[in-house]
N, C-alpha and C positions, 0 to 999 in steps of 0.2 A: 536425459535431463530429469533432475529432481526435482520435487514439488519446494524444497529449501533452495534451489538455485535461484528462482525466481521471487524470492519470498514470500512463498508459504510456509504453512507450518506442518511438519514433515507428520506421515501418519493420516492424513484429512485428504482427501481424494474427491477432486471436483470434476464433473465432466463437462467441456466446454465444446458444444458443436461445431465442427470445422477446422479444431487446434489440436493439430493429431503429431504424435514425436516426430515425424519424417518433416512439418513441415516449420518444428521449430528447431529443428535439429542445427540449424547453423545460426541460432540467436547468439551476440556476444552477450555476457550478464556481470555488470559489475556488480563488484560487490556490496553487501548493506551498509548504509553508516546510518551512525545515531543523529539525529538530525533534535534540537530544540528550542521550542518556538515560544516568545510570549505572546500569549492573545490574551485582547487588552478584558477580555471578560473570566475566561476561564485560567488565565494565568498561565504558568509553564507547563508546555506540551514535551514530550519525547517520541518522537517520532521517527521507526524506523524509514531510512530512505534506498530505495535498490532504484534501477535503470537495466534498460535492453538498449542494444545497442537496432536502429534499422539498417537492414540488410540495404547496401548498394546507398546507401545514403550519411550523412555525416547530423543526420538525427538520432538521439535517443528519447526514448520513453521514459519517464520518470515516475514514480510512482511510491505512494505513503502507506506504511502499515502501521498499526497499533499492537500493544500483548491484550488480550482479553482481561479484563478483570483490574488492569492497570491504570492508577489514576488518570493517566490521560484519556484512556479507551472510556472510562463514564465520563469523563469532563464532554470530551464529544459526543459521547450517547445523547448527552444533556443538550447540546449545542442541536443536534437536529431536530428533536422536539419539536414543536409545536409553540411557539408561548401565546398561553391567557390571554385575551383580550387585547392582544397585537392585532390590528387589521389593516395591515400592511403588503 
């Protein structure tokens, strides 16, 4: 398995304790779609979207990337922030 199978981004190597190839070796991985969302503050998002399929069950994982550097990747930078004098 590749680190692009799952969507990563290929080249970047993360090490995850306990997530070893032998025991993702039979994950099923659909493939990525482009996914785009309006959020009513930040406006249109592009968001990529991948899924694992769970072994032995009729669940998948879903799961959202962003590109670095791409409007939507600082709209969300911005979105986690913190805001000013929010005390909420």
């Amino acid at each position: 398995m590749r680190p692009q199978d799952v969507g990563l981004e290929a080249g970047r190597r993360r090490r995850t304790p306990g997530l070893r190839r032998e025991e993702v070796a039979h994950v099923t991985v659909r493939h990525s779609l482009r996914k785009r969302l309006n959020h009513p503050v930040m406006g249109r998002l592009e968001l990529d979207c991948g899924s694992l399929h769970v072994p032995g069950s009729d669940q998948w994982v879903v799961f959202y990337t962003v590109a670095r550097a791409s409007p939507s990747y600082e709209a969300l930078r911005l979105l986690k922030e913190p805001r000013r004098g929010y005390s909420g």
